[in-house]
C-alpha positions as CSV (number, residue, x, y, z in Angstrom):
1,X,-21.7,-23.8,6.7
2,X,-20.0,-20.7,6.9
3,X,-17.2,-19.6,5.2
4,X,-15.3,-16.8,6.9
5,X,-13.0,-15.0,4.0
6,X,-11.0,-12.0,4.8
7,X,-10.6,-9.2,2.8
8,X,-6.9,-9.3,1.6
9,X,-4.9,-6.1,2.1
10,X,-1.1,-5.8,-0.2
11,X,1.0,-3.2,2.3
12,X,2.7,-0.9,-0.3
13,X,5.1,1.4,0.0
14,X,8.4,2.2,2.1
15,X,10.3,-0.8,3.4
16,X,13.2,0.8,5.8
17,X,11.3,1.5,8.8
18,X,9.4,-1.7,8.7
19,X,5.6,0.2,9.0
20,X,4.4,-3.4,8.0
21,X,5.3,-4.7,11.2
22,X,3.2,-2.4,12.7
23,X,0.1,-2.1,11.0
24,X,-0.1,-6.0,10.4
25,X,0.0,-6.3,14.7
26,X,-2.5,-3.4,15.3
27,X,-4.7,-5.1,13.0
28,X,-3.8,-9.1,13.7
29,X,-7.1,-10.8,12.9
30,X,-9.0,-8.5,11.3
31,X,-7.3,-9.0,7.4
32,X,-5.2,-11.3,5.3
33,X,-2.1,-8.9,4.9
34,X,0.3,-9.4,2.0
35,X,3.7,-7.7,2.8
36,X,6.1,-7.7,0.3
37,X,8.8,-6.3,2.4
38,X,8.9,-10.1,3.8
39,X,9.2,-11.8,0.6
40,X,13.0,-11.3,0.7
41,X,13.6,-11.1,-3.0
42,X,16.4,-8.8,-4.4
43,X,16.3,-9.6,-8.0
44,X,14.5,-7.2,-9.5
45,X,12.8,-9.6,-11.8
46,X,11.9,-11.9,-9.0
47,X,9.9,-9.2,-6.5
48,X,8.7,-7.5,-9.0
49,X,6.8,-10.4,-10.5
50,X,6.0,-11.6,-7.1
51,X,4.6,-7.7,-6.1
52,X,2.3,-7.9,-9.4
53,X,0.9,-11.5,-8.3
54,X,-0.3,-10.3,-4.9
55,X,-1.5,-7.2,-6.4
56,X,-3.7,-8.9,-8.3
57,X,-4.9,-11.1,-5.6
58,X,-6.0,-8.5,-3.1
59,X,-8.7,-6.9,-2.3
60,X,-7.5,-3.2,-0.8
61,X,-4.4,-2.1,-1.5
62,X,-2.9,0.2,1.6
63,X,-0.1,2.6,0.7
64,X,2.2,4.8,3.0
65,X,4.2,6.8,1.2
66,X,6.1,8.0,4.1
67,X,8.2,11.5,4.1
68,X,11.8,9.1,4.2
69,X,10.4,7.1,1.5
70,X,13.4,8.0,-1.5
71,X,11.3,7.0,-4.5
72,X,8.0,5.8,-4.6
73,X,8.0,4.2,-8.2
74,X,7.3,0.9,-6.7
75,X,4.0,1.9,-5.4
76,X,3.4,4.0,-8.4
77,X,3.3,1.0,-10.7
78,X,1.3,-1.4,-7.6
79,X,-1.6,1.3,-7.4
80,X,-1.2,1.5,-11.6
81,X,-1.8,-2.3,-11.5
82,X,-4.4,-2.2,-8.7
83,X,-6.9,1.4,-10.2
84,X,-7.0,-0.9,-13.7
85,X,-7.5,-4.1,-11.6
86,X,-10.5,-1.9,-10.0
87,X,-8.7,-2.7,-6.2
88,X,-9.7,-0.4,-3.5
89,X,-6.7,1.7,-3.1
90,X,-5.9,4.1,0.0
91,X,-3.0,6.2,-0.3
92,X,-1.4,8.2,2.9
93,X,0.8,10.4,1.3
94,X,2.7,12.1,3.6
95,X,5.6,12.9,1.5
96,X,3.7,15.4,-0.7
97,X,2.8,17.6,2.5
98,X,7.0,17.7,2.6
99,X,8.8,17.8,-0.7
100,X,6.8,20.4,-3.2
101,X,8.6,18.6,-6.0
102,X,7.9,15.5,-5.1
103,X,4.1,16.5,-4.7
104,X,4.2,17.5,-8.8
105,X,5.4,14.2,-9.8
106,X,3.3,12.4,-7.9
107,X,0.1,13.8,-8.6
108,X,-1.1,11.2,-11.2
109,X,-0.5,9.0,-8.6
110,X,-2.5,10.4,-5.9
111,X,-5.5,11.2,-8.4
112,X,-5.2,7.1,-9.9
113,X,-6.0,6.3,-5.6
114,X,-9.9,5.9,-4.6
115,X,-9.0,8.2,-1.2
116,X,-5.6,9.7,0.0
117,X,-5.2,11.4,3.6
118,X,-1.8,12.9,4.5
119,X,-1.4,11.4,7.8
120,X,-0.7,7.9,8.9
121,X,-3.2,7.6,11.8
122,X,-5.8,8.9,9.7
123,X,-5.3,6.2,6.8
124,X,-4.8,3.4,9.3
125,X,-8.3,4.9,11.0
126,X,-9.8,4.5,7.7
127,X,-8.5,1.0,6.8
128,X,-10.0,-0.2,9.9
129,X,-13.6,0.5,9.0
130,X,-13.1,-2.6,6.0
131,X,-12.6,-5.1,9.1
């Protein structure tokens, strides 16, 4: 018997322009996604514990950190989580080609991920190869 077990991928980063959506029907069959911009939690206490569980249950974790993405402290404390669970962590980090000051702060960041691109397609490219 065979037992067919995808590898899990947690979708981090922005949730306005619903990239999720996207990525999740590109790739339909080829991973388990985990998208926290469904989980429809807005208690802070309540998504954050949720984002940490699913964090800790998969196996890549893909982050977009797109240029309209206001903050980013949520996926800075997701990849914290995921580099000390030893996750596999891709970071596009398109924001940092964009905002200088942005770049500086979020430099620990980018060094904590295994490989960082600065373009979407590029990341998605690369993501694909784990299928």
């Amino acid at each position: 018997m065979k037992i067919n077990m995808k590898t899990k991928v947690y979708l981090c980063g922005g949730m306005v322009t619903r990239w999720q959506e996207k990525i999740m029907h590109e790739l339909a069959g080829a991973f388990d996604f985990i998208n926290p911009a469904s989980h429809g939690l807005s208690n802070p206490i309540q998504y954050t514990l949720w984002d940490i569980h699913y964090v800790k249950r998969c196996d890549i974790l893909f982050c977009y950190m797109e240029t309209t993405n206001t903050g980013g402290f949520g996926a800075a404390v997701e990849i914290g989580i995921a580099k000390a669970l030893n996750k596999t962590i891709i970071l596009v980090d398109e924001k940092s080609t964009t905002d200088e000051s942005f770049k500086r702060k979020f430099n620990m960041v980018r060094e904590t991920s295994d490989i960082i691109f600065d373009n979407y397609m590029d990341g998605f490219n690369y993501l694909k190869m784990f299928k």
